[in-house]
C-alpha positions as CSV (number, residue, x, y, z in Angstrom):
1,X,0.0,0.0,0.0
2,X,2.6,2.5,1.0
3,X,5.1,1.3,-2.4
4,X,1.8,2.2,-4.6
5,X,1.3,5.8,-2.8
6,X,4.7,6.7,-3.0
7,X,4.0,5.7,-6.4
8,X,1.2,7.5,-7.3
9,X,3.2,10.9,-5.6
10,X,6.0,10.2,-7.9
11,X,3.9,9.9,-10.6
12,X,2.3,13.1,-10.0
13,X,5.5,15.1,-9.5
14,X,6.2,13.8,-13.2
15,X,2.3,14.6,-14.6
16,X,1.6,18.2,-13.0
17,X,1.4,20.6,-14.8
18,X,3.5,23.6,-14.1
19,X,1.1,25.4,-12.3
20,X,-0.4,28.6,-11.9
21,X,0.5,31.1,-8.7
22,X,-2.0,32.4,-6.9
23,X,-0.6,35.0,-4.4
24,X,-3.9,37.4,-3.6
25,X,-6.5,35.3,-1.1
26,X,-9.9,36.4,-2.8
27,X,-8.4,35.0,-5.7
28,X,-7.1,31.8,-4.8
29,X,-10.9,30.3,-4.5
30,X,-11.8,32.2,-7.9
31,X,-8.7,30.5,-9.9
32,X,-9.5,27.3,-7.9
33,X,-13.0,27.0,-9.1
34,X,-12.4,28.0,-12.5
35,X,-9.4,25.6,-13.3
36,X,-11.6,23.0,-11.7
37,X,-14.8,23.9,-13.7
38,X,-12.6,23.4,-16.8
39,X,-11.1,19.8,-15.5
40,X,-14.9,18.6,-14.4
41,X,-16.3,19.8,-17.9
42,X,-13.3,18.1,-19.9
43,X,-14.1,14.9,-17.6
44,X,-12.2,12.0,-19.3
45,X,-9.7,13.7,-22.1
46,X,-10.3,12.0,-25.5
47,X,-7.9,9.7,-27.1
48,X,-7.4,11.5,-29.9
49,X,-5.8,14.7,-29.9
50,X,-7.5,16.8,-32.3
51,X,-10.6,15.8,-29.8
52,X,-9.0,16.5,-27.2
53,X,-8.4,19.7,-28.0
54,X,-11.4,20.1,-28.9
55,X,-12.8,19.1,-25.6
56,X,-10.5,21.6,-23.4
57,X,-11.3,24.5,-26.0
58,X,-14.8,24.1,-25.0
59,X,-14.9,23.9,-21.8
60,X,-11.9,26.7,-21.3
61,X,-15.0,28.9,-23.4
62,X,-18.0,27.9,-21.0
63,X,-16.1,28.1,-18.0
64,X,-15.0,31.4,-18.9
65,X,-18.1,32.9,-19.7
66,X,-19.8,31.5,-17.2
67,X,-16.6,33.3,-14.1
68,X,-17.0,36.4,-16.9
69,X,-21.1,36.4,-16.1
70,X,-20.4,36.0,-12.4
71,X,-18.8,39.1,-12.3
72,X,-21.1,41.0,-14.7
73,X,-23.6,40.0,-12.2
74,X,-21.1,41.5,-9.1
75,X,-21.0,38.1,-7.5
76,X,-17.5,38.9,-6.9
77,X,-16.9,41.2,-3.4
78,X,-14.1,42.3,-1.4
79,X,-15.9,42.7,1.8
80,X,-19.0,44.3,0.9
81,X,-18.2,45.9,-2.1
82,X,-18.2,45.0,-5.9
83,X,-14.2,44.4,-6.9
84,X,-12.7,47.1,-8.6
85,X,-12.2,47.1,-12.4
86,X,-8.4,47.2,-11.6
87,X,-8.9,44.2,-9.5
88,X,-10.7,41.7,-12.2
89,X,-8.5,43.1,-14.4
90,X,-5.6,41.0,-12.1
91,X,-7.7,38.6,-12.8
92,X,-8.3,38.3,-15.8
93,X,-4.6,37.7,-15.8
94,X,-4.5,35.1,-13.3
95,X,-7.4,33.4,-14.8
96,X,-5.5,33.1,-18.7
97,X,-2.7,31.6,-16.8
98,X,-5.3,29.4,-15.1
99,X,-6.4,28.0,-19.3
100,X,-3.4,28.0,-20.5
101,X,-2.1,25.8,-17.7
102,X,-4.9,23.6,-17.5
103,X,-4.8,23.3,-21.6
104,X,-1.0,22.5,-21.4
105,X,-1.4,19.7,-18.8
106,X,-4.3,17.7,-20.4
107,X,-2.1,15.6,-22.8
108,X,-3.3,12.2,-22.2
109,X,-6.9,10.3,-22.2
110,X,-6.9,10.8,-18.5
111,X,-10.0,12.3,-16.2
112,X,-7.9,15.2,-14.4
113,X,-8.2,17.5,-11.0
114,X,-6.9,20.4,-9.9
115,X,-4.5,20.5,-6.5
116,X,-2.4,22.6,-4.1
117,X,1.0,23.0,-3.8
118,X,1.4,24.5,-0.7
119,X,4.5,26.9,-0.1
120,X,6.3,24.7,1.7
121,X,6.1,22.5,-0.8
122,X,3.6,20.0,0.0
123,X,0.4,19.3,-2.5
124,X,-3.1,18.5,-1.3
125,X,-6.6,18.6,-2.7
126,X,-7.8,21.9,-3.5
127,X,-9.6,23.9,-0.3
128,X,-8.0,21.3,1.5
129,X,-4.9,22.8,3.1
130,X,-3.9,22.7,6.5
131,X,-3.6,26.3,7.4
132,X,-5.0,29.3,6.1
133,X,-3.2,30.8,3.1
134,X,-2.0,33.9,1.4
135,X,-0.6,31.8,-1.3
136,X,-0.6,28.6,-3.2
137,X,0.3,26.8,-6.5
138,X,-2.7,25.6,-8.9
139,X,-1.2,22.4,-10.0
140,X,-3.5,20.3,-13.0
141,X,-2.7,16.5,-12.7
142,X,-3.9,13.2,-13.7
143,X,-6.0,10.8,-11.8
């Protein structure tokens, strides 16, 4: 048991993708739930590659508009205010690095989920970290 999770960590250390930093809380959660609305809707990558393409390019354009109606809407607050225009527009950035990311790491008919890499080092399941944070790595890997 222990040889095939030390296997299965190795494994992901060679899969991840290269990851995405997220260093401002209130947008940790908003990249997290984006990169993994784009994992859940590519579900199990195709075999082929040209569908599998296909298949992130989709879902990278729903999950987009749907985090792009969200803050039309002013579901995003700091406090009690709408963000700023300066501040989506930091994450707008954050969240192209979030596709692009995601898009790079999906290279295999594999179903996929998006983790943390804490700072010190460590990974875990996404909102599952130890501690609260002011910063963490959005890593895309196989399951």
């Amino acid at each position: 048991m222990i040889i095939a999770m030390v296997a299965a960590l190795a494994l992901q250390d060679i899969t991840a993708s290269g990851g995405v930093a997220v260093e401002n809380v209130p947008q940790i959660g908003i990249a997290t739930r984006h990169a993994r609305c784009i994992v859940r809707r590519i579900g199990v990558a195709p075999q082929d590659d040209a569908a599998r393409a296909e298949a992130v390019d989709n879902a990278v354009k729903t999950c987009r508009a749907y985090i792009e109606s969200d803050h039309a809407q002013g579901r995003f607050k700091l406090g009690d205010r709408v963000v700023s225009a300066g501040w989506w527009k930091r994450m707008e950035r954050v969240l192209d690095a979030v596709e692009s990311d995601v898009s790079n790491a999906v290279v295999s008919p594999s179903q996929y989920k998006v983790i943390w890499q804490l700072p010190d080092g460590g990974r875990v399941d996404a909102y599952n970290a130890p501690d609260p944070l002011t910063t963490v790595r959005l890593l895309t890997v196989p399951l």
